[in-house]
C-alpha positions in Angstrom: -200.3 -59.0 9.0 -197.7 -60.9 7.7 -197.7 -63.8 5.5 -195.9 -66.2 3.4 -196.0 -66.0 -1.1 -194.0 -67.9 -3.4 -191.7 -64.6 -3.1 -191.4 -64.1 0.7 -188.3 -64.9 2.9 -189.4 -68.3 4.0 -186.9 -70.4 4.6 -184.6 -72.0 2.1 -186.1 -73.6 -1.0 -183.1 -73.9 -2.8 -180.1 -74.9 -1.2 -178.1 -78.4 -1.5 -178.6 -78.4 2.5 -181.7 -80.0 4.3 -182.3 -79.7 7.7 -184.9 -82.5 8.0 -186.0 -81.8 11.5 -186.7 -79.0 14.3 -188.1 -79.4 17.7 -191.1 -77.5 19.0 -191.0 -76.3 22.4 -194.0 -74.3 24.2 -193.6 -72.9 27.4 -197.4 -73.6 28.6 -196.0 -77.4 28.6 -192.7 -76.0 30.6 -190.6 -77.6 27.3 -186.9 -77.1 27.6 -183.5 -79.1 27.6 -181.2 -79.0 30.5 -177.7 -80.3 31.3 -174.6 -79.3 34.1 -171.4 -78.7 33.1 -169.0 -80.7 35.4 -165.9 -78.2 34.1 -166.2 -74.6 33.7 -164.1 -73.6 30.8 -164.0 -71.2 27.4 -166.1 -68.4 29.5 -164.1 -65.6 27.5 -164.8 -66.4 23.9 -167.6 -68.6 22.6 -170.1 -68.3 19.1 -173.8 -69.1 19.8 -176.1 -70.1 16.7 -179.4 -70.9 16.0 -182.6 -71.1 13.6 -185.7 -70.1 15.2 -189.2 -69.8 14.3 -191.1 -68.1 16.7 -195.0 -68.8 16.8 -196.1 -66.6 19.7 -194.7 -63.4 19.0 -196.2 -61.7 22.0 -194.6 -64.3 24.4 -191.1 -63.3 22.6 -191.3 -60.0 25.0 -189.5 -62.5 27.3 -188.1 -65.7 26.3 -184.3 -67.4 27.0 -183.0 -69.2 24.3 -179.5 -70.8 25.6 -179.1 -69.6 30.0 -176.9 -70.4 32.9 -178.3 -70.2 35.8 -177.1 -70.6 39.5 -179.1 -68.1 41.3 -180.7 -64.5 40.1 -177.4 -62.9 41.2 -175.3 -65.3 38.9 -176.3 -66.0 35.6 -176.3 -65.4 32.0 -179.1 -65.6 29.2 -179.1 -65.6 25.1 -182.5 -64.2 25.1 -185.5 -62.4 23.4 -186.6 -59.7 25.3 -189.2 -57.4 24.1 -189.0 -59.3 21.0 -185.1 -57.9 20.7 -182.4 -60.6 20.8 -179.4 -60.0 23.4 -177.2 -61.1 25.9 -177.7 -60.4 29.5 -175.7 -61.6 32.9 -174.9 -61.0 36.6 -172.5 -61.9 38.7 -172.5 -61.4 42.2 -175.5 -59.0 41.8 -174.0 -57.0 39.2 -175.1 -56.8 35.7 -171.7 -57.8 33.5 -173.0 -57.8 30.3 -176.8 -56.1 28.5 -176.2 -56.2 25.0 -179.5 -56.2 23.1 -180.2 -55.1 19.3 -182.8 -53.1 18.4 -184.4 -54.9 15.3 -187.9 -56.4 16.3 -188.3 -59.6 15.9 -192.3 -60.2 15.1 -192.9 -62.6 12.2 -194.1 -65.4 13.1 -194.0 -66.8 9.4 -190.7 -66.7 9.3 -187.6 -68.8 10.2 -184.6 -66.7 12.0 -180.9 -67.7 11.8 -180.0 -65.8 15.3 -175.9 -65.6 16.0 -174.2 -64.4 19.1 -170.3 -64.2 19.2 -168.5 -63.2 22.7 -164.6 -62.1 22.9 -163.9 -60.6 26.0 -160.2 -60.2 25.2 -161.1 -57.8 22.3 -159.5 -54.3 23.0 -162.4 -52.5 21.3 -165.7 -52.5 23.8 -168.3 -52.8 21.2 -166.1 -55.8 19.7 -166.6 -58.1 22.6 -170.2 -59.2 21.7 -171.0 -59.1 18.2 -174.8 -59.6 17.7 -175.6 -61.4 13.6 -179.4 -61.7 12.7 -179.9 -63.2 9.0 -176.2 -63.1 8.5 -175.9 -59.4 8.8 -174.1 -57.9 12.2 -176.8 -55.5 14.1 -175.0 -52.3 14.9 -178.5 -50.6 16.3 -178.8 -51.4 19.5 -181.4 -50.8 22.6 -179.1 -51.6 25.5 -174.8 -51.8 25.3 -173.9 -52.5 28.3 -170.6 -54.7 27.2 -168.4 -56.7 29.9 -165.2 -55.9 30.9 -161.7 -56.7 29.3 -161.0 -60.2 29.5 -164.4 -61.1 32.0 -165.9 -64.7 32.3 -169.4 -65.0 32.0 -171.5 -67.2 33.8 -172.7 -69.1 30.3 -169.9 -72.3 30.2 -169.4 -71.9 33.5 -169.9 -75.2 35.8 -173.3 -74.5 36.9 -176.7 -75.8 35.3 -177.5 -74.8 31.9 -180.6 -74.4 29.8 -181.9 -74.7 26.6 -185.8 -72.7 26.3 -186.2 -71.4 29.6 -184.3 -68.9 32.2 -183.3 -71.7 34.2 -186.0 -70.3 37.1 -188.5 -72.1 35.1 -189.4 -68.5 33.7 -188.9 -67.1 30.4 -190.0 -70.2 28.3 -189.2 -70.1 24.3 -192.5 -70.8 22.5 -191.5 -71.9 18.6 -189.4 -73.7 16.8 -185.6 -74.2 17.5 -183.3 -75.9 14.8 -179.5 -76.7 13.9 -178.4 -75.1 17.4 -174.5 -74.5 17.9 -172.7 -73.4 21.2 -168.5 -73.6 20.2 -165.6 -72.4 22.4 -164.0 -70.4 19.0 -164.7 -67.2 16.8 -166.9 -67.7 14.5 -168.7 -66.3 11.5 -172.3 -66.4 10.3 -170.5 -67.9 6.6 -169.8 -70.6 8.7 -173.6 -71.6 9.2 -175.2 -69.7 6.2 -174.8 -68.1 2.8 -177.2 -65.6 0.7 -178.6 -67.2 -2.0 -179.5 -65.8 -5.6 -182.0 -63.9 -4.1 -180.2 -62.6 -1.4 -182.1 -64.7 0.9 -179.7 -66.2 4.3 -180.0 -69.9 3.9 -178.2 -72.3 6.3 -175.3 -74.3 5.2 -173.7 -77.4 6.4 -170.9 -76.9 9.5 -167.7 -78.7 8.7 -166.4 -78.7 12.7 -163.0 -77.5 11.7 -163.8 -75.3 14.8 -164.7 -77.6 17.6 -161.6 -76.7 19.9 -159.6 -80.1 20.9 -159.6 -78.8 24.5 -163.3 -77.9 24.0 -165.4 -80.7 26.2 -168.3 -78.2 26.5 -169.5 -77.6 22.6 -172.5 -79.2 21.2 -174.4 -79.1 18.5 -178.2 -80.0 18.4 -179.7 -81.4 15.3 -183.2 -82.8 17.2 -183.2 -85.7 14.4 -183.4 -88.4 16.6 -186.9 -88.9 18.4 -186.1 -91.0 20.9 -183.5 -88.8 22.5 -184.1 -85.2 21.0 -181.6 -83.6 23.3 -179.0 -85.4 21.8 -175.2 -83.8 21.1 -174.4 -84.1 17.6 -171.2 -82.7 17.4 -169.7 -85.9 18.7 -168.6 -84.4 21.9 -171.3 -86.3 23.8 -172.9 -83.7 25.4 -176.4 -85.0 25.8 -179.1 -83.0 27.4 -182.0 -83.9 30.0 -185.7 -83.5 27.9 -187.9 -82.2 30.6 -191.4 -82.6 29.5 -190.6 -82.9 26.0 -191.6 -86.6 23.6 -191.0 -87.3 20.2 -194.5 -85.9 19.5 -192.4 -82.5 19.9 -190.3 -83.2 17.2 -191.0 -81.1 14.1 -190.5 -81.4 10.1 -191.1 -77.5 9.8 -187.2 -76.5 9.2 -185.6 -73.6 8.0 -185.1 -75.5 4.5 -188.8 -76.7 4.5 -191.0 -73.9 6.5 -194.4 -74.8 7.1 -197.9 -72.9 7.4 -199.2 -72.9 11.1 -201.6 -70.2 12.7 -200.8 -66.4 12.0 -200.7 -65.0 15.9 -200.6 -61.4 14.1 -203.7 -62.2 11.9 -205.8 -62.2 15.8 -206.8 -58.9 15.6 -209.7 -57.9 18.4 -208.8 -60.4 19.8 -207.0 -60.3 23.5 -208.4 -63.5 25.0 -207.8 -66.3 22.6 -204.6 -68.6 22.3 -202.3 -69.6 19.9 -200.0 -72.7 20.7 -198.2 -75.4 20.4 -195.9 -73.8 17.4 -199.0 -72.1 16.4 -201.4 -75.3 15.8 -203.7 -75.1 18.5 -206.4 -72.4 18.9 -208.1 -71.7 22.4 -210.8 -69.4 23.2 -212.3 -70.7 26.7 -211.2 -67.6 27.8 -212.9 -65.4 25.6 -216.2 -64.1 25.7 -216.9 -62.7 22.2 -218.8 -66.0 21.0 -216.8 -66.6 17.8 -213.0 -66.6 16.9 -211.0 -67.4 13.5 -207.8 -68.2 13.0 -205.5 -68.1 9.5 -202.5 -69.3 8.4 -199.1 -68.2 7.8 -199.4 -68.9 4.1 -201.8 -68.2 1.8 -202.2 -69.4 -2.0 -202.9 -68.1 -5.0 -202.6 -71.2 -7.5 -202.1 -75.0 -6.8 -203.8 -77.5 -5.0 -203.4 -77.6 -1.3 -204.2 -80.2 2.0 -204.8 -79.5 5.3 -206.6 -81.6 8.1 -208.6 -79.9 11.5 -209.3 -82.0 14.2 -212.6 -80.2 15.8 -212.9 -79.7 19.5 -216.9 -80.3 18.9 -219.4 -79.8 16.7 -219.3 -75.6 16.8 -216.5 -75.4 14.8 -216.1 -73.5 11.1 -213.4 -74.7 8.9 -212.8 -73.0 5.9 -211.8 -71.2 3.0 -211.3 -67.3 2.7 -210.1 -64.8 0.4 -207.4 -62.5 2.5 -208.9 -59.2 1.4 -212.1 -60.1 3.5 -210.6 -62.1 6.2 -212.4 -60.8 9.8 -211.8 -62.7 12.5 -213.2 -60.7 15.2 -216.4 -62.6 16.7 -216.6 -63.7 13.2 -216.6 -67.3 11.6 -215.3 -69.2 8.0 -218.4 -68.6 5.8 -219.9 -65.3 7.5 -217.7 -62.6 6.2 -218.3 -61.7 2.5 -215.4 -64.1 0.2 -215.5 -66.9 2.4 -216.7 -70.6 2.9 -217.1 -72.6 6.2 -218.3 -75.9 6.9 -219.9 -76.1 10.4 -220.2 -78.7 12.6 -223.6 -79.1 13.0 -225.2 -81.2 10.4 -222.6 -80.6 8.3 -224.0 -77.2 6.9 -222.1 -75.2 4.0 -222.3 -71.4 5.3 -221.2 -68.9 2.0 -220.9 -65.1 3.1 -222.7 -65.3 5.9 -226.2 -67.5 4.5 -226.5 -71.5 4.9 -226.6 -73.5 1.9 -228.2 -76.5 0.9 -226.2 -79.4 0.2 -225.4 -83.3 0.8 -222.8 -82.2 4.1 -221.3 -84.1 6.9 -221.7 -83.2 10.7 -218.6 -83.4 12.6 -217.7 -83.1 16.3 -215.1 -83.5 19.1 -212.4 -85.6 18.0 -212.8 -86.1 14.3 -210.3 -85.0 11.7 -212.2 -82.0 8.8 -209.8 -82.4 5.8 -210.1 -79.0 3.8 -208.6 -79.4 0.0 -208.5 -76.5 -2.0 -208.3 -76.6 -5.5 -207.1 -73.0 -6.7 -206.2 -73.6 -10.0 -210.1 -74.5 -10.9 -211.9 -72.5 -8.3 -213.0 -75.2 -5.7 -212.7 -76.5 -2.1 -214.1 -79.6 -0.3 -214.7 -80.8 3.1 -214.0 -84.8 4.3 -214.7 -85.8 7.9 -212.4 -88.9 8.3 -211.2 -89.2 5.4 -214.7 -89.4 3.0 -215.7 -86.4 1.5 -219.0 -84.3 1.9 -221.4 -84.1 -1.2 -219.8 -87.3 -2.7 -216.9 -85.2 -4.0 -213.9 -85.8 -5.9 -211.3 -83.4 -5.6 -209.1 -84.6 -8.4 -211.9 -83.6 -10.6 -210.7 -81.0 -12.0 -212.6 -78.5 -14.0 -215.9 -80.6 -13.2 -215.5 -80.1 -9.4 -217.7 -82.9 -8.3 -219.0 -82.4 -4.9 -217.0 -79.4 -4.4 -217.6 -76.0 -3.5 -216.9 -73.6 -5.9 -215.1 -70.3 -4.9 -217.2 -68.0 -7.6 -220.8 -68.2 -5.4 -221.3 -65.3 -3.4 -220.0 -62.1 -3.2 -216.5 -64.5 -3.3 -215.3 -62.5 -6.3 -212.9 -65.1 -7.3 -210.0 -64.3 -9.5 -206.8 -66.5 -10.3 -204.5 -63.4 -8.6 -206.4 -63.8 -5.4 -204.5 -64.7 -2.4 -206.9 -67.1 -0.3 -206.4 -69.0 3.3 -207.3 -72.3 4.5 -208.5 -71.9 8.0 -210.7 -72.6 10.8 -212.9 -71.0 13.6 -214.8 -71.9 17.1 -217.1 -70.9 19.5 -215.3 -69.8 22.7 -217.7 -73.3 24.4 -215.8 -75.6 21.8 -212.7 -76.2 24.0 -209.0 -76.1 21.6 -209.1 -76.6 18.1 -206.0 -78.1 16.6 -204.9 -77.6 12.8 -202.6 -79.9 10.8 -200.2 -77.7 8.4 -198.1 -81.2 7.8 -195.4 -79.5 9.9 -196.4 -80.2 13.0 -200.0 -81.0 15.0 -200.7 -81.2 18.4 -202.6 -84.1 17.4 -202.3 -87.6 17.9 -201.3 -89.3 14.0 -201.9 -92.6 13.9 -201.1 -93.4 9.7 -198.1 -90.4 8.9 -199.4 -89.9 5.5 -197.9 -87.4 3.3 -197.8 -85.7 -0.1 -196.8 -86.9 -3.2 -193.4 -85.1 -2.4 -193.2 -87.2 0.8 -193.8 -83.7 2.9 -196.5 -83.1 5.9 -197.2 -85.7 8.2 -201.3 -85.8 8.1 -204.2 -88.7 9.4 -205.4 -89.4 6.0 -203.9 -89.2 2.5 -203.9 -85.6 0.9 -205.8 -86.5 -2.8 -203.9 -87.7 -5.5 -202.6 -84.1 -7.0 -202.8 -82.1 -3.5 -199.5 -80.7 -1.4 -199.0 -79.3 2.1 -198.6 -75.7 2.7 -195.0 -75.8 2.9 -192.0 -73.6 1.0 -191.0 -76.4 -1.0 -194.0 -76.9 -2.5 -194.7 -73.1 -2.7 -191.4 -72.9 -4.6 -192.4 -75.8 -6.8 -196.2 -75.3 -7.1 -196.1 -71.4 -7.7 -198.6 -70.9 -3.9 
């Protein structure tokens, strides 16, 4: 199960480039940008680059991240496929190109600077698609089928064109997609990134020194602008259609600034539940094992932390737990031995597995369960709506008024232990949607952050209290 420390490859924390914003496309919505080329050109030698975050690893077995498509004879496709990233085309029914490295790509906590360089006029075979994950050039590969000498593939070609699907509305991209390139030149991945000091790839700033003057079919994404998130940045003006995508899509989780959301690896049992909407939401109408849980990318082990659940109804646990413990299979926040839930009905405080007695607040469909956990003095508490249950005060400090303290139990709470903020449902309690500050599914009607200015939540975090993002990580030791 993977997860995020203070130590992890999370995204940049540390770089004097900010990418402020991605965009968050899920394929159950049929999310993707389109456009049509009106000239074919540059079909020979192009450079492809992208960050991605992918939050539903097990639909990365088949995913398109850039495609041209004019029928299933002619086309072309910068894909994930069987959570390998390659190129693929036809033309005329014959496959020209299926290049596809080896390396798995199955974190979900993690953001991925994916690279893709075509030169057809390259003498060597293997030279003519040059595959860069992280900045490094993949030389294991699982298919190496390279086109011929001097070939034209269908991507640039004037046909339609896709950004997060196949083009055959199959093959959707579910995640996060950020600073996205295509340019008519050579390129190299030192002209979007660098390894920093600890030999972490962190992106970098383009200059454009390679936009091609006779180039009219480069762009450059940058999703900053919400009222037109398919817009061309590279000043070429090569907009692109948004089909079924709002501003609500757009995303602060970045690969300078990467964000908790749901853990799709940390479902284990678990064949029948869903994780969506760049891992926020949490389904289980399909399931039949009563109970579910879900946890987060990151977990902490010091600092003071915000997150906000908006409950689906009133048979809904949200959470604390110590990772050791964590059991999500037909199992709840608060039933498993090191953990704490607070359920929907009445309110009640549930503390490895037995109810407690205390001053709670019932919640149900619709309202917003703001968990603050307090690490560095060994409490949590609950709000529904912004007041908190038990009259607590979570700037309290040693005192934790109202709180919860993480030592009751069998919770065997140390300072080194790595805990999650989480939630759970019953499968009859519809989709449960969590607030990382990132992104939410839900509808936020005030934008409140943290101190820092980072997440984007319904109600203030509490004076002292951060978002479960790298930044912070880097800055409050996670």
């Amino acid at each position: 199960m993977a997860f995020l420390t203070e130590a992890a490859n999370r995204g940049s924390v540390s770089t004097g480039y900010t990418i402020d914003n991605s965009l968050k496309f899920e394929g159950d919505n049929t999310e993707y940008l389109s456009y049509t080329n009106s000239v074919g050109e540059g079909r020979r030698i192009w450079t492809y680059s992208t960050w991605v975050k992918i939050t539903e690893v097990e639909n990365a077995d088949d995913c398109r991240l850039f495609a041209a498509h004019l029928s299933t004879n002619d086309r072309c496709s910068i894909q994930i496929y069987q959570n390998e990233l390659g190129l693929f085309g036809k033309t005329s029914g014959v496959t020209a190109v299926n290049v596809k490295a080896s390396r798995k790509l199955r974190d979900p906590s993690a953001w991925y600077h994916l690279m893709i360089v075509l030169d057809t006029t390259e003498s060597t075979e293997a030279d003519r698609v040059k595959i860069y994950i992280n900045g490094v050039q993949e030389t294991s590969m699982t298919n190496a089928v390279y086109p011929p000498l001097n070939y034209s593939l269908q991507l640039n070609n004037a046909i339609n064109h896709y950004v997060g699907q196949k083009g055959d509305n199959t093959g959707y991209f579910d995640g996060y997609m950020a600073e996205t390139y295509f340019i008519e030149a050579k390129l190299t991945p030192t002209d979007f990134g660098e390894f920093d000091d600890n030999g972490i790839w962190i992106p970098i700033e383009y200059d454009g020194a390679e936009y091609p003057s006779q180039d009219t079919n480069h762009w450059y994404l940058k999703f900053d602008d919400s009222s037109n998130l398919g817009k061309d940045s590279s000043g070429n003006g090569k907009n692109m259609t948004s089909n079924n995508i709002s501003a609500a899509d757009q995303s602060t989780d970045t690969p300078t600034n990467n964000f908790a959301t749901f853990n799709t690896l940390a479902l284990q049992g678990a064949p029948n539940i869903g994780i969506s909407n760049g891992g926020t939401t949490l389904n289980s109408q399909n399931d039949t094992n009563g109970w579910r849980s879900a946890a987060p990318t990151i977990a902490v082990q010091s600092g003071k932390w915000y997150v906000e659940f908006t409950a689906a109804g009133n048979t809904t646990f949200c959470g604390v737990s110590n990772i050791n413990d964590y059991d999500p299979d037909t199992n709840y926040y608060g039933n498993w031995n090191t953990s704490i839930g607070f359920y929907g009905i009445s309110g009640l405080l549930f503390i490895d597995g037995a109810a407690q007695t205390w001053s709670g607040l019932a919640y149900g469909s619709g309202d917003v369960v703001g968990i603050a956990l307090d690490k560095d003095n060994g409490y949590v508490y609950m709000s529904r709506n912004g007041v908190y249950a038990n009259s607590g005060d979570p700037t309290s400090g040693a005192s934790g008024t109202g709180g919860v303290a993480l030592t009751q139990g069998n919770s065997d709470y140390s300072s080194s232990d790595y805990f999650y903020i989480g939630a759970s449902h019953n499968i009859n309690a519809g989709v449960l949607k969590a607030n990382y500050g990132g992104y939410t599914a839900s509808s936020i009607s005030s934008a409140a952050t943290d101190a820092n200015g980072y997440g984007t939540f319904e109600y203030a975090p509490p004076s002292g209290y951060y978002a479960l993002c790298s930044k912070n990580l880097a800055e409050y030791g996670g």
